[in-house]
C-alpha positions in Angstrom: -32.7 -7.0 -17.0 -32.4 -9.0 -13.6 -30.4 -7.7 -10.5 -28.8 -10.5 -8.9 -26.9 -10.9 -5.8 -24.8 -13.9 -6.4 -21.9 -13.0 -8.9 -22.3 -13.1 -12.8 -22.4 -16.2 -14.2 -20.4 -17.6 -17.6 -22.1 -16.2 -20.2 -23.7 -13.0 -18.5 -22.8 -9.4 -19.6 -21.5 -7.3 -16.6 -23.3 -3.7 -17.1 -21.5 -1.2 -15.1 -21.7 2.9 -14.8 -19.2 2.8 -17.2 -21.1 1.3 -19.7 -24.5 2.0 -18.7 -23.6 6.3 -18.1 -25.8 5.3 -14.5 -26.9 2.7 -12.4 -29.2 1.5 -9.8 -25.9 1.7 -7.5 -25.8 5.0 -8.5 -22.4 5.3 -10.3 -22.2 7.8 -13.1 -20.5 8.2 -16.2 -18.5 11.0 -16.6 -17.8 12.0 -20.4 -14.6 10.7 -20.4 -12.6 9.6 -23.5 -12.9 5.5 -24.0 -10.7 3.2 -25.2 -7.8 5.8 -25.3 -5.5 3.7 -23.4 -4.2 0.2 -23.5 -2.5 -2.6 -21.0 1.2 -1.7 -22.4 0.1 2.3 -22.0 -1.8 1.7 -18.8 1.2 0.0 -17.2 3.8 2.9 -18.4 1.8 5.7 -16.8 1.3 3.7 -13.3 5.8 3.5 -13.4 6.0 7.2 -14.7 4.0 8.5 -12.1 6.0 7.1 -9.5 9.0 8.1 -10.8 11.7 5.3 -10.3 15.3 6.9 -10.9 14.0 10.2 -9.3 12.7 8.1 -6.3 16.0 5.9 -6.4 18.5 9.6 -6.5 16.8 10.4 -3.3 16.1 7.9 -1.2 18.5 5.0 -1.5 21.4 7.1 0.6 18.2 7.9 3.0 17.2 4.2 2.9 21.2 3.0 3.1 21.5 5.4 5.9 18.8 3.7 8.0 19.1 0.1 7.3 22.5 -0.2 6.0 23.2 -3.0 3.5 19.8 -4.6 4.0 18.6 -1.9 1.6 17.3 -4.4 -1.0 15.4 -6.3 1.8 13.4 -3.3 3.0 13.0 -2.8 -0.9 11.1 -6.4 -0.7 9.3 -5.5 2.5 8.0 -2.2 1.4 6.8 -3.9 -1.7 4.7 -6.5 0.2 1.6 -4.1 1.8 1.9 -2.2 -1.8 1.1 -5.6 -3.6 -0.9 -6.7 -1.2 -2.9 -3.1 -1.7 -2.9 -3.4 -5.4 -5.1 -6.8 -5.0 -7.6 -4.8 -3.7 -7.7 -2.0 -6.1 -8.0 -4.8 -8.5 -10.9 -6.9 -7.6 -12.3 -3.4 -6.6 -11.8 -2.1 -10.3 -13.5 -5.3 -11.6 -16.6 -5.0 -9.3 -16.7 -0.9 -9.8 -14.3 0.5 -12.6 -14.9 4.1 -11.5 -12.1 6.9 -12.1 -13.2 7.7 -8.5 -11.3 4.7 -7.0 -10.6 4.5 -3.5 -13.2 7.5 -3.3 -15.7 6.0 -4.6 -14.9 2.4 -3.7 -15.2 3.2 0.1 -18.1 5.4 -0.4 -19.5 2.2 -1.4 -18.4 0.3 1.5 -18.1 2.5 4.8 -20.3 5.5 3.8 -20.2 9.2 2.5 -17.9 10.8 5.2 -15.1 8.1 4.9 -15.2 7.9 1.8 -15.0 11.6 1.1 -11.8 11.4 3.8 -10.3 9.0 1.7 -10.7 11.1 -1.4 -9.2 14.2 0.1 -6.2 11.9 1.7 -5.5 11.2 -2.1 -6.3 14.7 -3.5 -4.0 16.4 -0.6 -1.0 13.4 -0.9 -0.8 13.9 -4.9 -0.7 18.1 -4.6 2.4 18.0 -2.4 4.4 15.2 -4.4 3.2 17.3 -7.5 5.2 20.4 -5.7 8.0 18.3 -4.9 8.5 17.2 -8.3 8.3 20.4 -9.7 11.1 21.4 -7.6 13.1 18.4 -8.3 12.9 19.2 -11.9 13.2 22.6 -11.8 16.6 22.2 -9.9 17.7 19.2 -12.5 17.0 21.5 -15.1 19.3 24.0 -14.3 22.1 21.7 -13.2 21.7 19.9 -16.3 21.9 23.2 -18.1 24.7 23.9 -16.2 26.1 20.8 -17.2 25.8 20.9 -20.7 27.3 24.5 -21.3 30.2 24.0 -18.4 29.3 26.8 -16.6 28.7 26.7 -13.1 26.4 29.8 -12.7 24.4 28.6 -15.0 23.4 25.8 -12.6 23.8 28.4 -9.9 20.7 29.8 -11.0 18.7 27.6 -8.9 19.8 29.1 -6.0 18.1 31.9 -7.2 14.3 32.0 -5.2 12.9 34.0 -7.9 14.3 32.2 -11.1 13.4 28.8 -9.6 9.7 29.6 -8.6 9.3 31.0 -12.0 11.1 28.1 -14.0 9.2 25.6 -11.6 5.8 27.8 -12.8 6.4 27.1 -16.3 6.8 23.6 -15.7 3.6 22.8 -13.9 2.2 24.9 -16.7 3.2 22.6 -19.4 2.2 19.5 -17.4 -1.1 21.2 -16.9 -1.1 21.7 -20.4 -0.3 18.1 -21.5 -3.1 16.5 -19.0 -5.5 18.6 -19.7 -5.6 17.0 -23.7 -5.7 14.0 -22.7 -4.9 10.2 -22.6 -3.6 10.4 -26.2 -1.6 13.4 -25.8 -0.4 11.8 -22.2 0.4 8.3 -23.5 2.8 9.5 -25.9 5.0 11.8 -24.0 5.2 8.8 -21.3 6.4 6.0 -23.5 9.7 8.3 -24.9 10.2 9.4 -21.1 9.8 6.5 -19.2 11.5 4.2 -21.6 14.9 6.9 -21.8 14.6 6.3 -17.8 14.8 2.8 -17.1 17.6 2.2 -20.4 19.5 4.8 -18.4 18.9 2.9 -15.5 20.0 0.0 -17.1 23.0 1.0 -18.3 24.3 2.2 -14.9 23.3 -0.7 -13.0 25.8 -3.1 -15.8 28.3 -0.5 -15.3 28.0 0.0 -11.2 28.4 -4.2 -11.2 31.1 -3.7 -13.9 33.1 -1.1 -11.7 32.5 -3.3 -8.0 35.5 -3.6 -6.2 37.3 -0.8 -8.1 37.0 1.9 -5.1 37.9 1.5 -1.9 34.3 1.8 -0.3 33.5 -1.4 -2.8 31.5 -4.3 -1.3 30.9 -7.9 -2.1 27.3 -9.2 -2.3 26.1 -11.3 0.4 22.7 -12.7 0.7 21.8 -11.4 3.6 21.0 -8.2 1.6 17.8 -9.9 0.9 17.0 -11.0 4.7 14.4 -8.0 6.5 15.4 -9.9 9.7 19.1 -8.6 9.7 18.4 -5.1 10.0 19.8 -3.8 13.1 16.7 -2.1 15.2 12.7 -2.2 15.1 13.2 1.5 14.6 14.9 1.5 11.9 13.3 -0.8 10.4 10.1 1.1 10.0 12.0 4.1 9.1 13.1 1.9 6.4 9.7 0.8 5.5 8.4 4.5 5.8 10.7 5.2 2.8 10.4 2.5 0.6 6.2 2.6 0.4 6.9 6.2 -0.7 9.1 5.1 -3.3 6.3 2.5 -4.8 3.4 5.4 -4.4 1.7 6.5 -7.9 1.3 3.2 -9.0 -2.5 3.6 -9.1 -2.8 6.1 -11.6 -3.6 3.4 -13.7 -6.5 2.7 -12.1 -7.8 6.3 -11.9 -7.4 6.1 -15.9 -10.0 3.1 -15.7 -13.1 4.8 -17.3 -10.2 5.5 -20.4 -8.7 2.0 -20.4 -9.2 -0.3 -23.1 -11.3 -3.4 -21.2 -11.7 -1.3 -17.5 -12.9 -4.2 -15.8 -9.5 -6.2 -16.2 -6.5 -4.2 -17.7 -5.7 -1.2 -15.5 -5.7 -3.9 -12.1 -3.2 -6.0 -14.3 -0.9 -2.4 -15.5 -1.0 -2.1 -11.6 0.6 -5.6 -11.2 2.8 -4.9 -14.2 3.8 -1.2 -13.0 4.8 -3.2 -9.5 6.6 -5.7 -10.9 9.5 -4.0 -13.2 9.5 -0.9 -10.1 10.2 -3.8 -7.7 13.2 -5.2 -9.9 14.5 -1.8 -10.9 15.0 -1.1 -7.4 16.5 -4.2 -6.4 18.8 -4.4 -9.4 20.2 -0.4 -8.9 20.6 -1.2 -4.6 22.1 -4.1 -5.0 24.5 -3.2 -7.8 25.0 0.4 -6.4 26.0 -1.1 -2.9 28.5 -3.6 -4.4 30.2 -0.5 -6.4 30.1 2.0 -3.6 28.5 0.1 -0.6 26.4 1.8 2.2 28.7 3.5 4.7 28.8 7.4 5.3 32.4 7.8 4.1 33.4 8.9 0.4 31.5 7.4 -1.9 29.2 5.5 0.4 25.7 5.5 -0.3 25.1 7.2 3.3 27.6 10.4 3.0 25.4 13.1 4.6 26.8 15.2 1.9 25.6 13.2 -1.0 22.5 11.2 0.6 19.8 13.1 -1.2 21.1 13.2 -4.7 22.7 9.9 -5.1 23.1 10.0 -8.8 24.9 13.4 -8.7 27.4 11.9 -6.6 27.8 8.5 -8.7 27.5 9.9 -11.9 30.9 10.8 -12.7 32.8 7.8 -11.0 30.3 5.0 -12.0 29.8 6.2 -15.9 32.4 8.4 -16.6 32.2 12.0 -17.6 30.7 11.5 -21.0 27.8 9.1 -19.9 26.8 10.5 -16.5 25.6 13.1 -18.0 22.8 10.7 -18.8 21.9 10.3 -15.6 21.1 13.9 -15.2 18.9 14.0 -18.0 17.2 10.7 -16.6 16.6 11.7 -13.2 15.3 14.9 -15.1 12.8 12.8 -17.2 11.9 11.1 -14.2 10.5 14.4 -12.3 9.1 15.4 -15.3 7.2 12.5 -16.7 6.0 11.6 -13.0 4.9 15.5 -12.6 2.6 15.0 -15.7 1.5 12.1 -15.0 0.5 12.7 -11.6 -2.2 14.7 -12.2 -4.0 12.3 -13.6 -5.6 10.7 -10.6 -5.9 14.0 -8.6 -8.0 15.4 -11.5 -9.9 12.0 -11.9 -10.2 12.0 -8.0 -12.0 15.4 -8.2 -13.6 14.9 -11.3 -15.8 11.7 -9.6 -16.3 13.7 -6.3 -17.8 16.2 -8.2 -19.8 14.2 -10.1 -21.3 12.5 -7.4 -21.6 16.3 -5.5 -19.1 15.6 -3.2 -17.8 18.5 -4.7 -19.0 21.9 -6.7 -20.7 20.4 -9.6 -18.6 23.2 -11.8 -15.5 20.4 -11.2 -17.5 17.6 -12.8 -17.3 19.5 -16.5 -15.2 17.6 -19.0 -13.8 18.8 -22.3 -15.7 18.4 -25.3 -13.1 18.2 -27.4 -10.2 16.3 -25.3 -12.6 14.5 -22.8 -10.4 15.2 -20.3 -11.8 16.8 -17.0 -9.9 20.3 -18.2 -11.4 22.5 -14.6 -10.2 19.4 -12.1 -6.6 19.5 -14.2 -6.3 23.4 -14.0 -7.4 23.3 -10.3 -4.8 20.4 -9.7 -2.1 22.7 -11.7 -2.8 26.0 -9.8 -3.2 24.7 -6.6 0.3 22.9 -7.1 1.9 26.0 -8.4 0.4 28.2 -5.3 0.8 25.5 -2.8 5.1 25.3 -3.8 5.5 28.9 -4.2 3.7 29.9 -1.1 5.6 27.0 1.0 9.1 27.9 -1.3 9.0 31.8 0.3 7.3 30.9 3.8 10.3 28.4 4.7 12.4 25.7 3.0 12.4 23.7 6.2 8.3 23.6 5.9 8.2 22.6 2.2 10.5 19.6 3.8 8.1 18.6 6.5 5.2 18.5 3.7 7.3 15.9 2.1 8.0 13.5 5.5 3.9 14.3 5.5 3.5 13.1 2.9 4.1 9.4 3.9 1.0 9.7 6.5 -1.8 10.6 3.7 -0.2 7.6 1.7 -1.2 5.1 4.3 -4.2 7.0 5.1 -6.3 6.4 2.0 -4.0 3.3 1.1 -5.0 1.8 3.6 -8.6 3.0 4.3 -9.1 1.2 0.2 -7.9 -1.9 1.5 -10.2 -2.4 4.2 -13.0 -1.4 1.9 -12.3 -4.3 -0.1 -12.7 -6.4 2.1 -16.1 -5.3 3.8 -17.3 -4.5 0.1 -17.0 -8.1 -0.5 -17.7 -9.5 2.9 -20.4 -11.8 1.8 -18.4 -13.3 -1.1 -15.8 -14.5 0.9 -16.6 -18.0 1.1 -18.0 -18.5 -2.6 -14.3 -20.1 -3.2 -11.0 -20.3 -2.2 -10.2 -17.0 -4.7 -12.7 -14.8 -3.3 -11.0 -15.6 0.5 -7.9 -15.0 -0.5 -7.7 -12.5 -3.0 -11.1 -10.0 -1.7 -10.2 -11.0 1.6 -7.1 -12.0 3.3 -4.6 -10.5 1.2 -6.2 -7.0 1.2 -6.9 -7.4 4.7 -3.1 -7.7 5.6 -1.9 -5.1 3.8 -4.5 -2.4 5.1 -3.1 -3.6 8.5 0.3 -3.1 7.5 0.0 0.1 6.3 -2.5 0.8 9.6 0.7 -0.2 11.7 2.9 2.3 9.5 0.4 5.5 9.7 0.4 4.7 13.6 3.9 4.3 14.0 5.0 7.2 11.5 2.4 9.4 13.9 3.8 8.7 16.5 7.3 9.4 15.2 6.1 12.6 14.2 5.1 14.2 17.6 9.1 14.4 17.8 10.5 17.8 16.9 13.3 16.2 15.9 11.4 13.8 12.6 11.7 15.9 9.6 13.5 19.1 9.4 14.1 19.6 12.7 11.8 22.6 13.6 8.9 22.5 16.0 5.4 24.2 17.0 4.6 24.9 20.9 7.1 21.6 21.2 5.1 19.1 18.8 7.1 18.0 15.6 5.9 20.4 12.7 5.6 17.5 10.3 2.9 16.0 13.1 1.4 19.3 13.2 1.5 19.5 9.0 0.6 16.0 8.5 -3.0 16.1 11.2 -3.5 19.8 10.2 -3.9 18.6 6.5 -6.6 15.7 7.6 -7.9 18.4 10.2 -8.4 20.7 7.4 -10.6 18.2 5.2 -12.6 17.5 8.0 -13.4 21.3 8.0 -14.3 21.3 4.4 -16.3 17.9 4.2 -18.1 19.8 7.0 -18.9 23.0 4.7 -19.3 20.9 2.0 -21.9 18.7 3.9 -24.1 22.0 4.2 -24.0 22.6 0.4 -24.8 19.2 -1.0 -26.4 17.4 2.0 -28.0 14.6 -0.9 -24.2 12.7 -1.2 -23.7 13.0 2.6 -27.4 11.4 2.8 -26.1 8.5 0.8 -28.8 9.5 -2.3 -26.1 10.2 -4.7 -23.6 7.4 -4.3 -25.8 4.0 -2.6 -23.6 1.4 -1.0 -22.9 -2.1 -1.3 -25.7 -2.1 -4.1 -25.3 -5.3 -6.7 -24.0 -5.2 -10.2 -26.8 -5.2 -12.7 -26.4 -8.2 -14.8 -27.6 -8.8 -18.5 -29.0 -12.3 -19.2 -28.0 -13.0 -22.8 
């Protein structure tokens, strides 16, 4: 056995941690189950866990509302740093198919300490979209139950603080409960809940274009719908873009499932592309047919209406399907929350499960199940701290569980970002083997890490203002500033802590960087 430091050559076998359960680069195996997953089943959990029609309910009246009817071209813009991203996680996953991904892939490239930043930014963005989906399904639930027996306090019941944190309980429980046995167990719920969304999905977008011009808010489709250039203001613009990356985030859980993946190297960075691909035409089909039926304005049934803005499908359900088939959409938007809430905790678990492995974390994460090969303490960690972190936010304030939300948009250009950038200084020296290297390791990665870069600035800077978010404020400053840097403040405080207790990873001992693949001559 050689190690080289050009690239493999035709005809060489690639040995990575994966394979090899350690390396000379020092990435470890972690007792994961192999080969549970292929490209179809890769791809399906990277769209469940962003949730399309539960993303779509709430934010195209928030999107509509800030761009008007260039919705479907700040659809395409937000799309670009998010594909632009996904080209690095792919020639990143090739080089180092690690369920650690960005963790472990900017370990390798700027270090322990970034690295381990970049890990909490994921760990800390996936517990508070795992809260908000919990609520979102909880309230679904009981509207839906409402719904079906015709009785409206039935559905009331979600009003009810102590009914909906216990209902919201249970669910996380039985997400928990799903993850923690594994890619099998996951796989199967995903394909009967993610395929009942987008058929739903479907079927209202043929009847929205079917029903244009039958209300009086009705608009005809122009092509300068498409064109980023006709929205009215820089500012809203980003606001915009702010809200369409967050409706293309979870799309990399296929690549956290990468140690379980049939062929790591290769098929979760082409589920990524796949995952991007039908989220990017589901939402332009449902904005653009939605606007034509309804259009964009803040009157009636206009996608804008204040009163309907953040539950767009309750509002459209009944006039766009009819009374017997809107019911569907409740029941999709339902599946949505709920498939995306199990699915999501696969790369926070996956996430912690690498950090402790390479003792960026207590080693007592790192433990996988015998049985299941799942890692069962990072997925019960991931479901109680969900379940604590929603109930304590749910009883402190609903206007603070908000801000966590609009927060939430900072940590996904934080690590987002940071991952991009590490693919390109991972594979600095590569650059100018060929024209492929440059572009794809290089240049492409490198703009969208400075697209997201220009979003996390901007969105800061948005967020010192007590009016962003909810409204509410702390000694002046915007609580969602004061959420959004007191989260990374916090995980700055416990890298430091953590430093003290396993000062081998922060050394660089554990976890080497920039160290070549090892390479089999056959």
């Amino acid at each position: 056995m050689t190690q080289l430091d050009a690239r493999p050559q035709a005809g060489d076998t690639v040995r990575t941690a994966a394979t090899d359960g350690g390396g000379q680069d020092g990435v470890r195996a972690k007792g994961l189950g192999r080969n549970s997953v292929g490209l179809t089943g890769s791809a399906v959990i990277g769209i469940s866990t962003v949730a399309p029609v539960y993303c779509l309910t709430s934010t195209l009246g928030s999107t509509a509302g800030e761009v008007g009817l260039q919705m479907p071209a700040i659809f395409l813009a937000g799309f670009l740093p998010m594909l632009l991203v996904a080209f690095a996680y792919r020639e990143l996953n090739k080089a180092v198919p690690d369920c650690g991904t960005s963790f472990t892939w900017t370990v390798k490239a700027f270090g322990p300490r970034i690295g381990w930043m970049c890990g909490w930014g994921l760990v800390v963005a996936t517990i508070i979209v795992l809260s908000n989906l919990a609520g979102v399904a909880t309230s679904y639930f009981w509207l839906l139950a409402g719904e079906i027996t015709n009785n409206p306090e039935i559905a009331a019941l979600d009003g009810n603080k102590a009914v909906h944190i216990v209902t919201c309980l249970s669910l996380i429980a039985v997400a928990t409960a799903i993850s923690y046995r594994g890619m099998t167990a996951t796989k199967g719920v995903q394909y009967a809940l993610v395929g009942l969304q987008l058929v739903v999905l479907a079927l209202f977008v043929v009847m929205a274009l079917q029903k244009a011009d039958s209300f009086a808010t009705s608009v005809d489709f122009s092509w300068s719908w498409l064109n980023p250039f006709s929205v009215g203001s820089f500012a809203a613009f980003t606001a915009g873009i702010s809200l369409s990356i967050f409706m293309y985030w979870g799309w990399d859980a296929c690549l956290t499932a990468n140690e379980e993946t049939i062929g790591s190297e290769k098929t979760p960075g082409r589920a990524a592309l796949i995952s991007m691909v039908v989220l990017v035409g589901s939402y332009l089909a449902t904005g653009i047919a939605a606007q034509m039926a309804v259009g964009s304005g803040d009157k009636g049934l206009g996608l804008a209406n204040p009163e309907t803005s953040d539950n767009v499908f309750a509002a459209l359900a009944g006039p766009v399907m009819g009374p017997g088939l809107g019911i569907l959409l409740f029941v999709a938007v339902l599946a949505s929350a709920a498939a995306s809430l199990q699915t999501t905790f696969i790369p926070v678990a996956r996430t912690v499960l690498a950090m402790s492995a390479y003792e960026a974390l207590p080693p007592s994460l790192g433990r996988t199940h015998p049985r299941f090969k799942t890692p069962g303490r990072a997925t019960v960690l991931a479901g109680v701290a969900t379940g604590v972190f929603y109930a304590v936010m749910t009883l402190v304030s609903d206007k603070v569980l908000v801000d966590t939300i609009y927060a939430l948009g900072l940590m996904i250009c934080f690590y987002y970002s940071i991952t991009a950038f590490a693919c390109v200084w991972y594979f600095r020296r590569e650059l100018t083997a060929s024209a492929r290297d440059f572009v794809f390791k290089g240049a492409l990665p490198l703009l969208g890490g400075v697209l997201l870069a220009a979003v996390f600035c901007k969105t800061l800077y948005d967020m010192w203002d007590p009016a962003y978010g909810s409204g509410s404020s702390v000694l002046g400053v915007g609580s969602v500033f004061v959420i959004g840097v007191g989260l990374l403040a916090l995980g700055l405080v416990i890298m430091v802590v953590t430093e003290r207790r396993s000062p081998a990873f922060f050394r660089g001992e554990v976890l080497t960087k920039e160290t070549p693949a090892l390479v089999m001559k056959d």
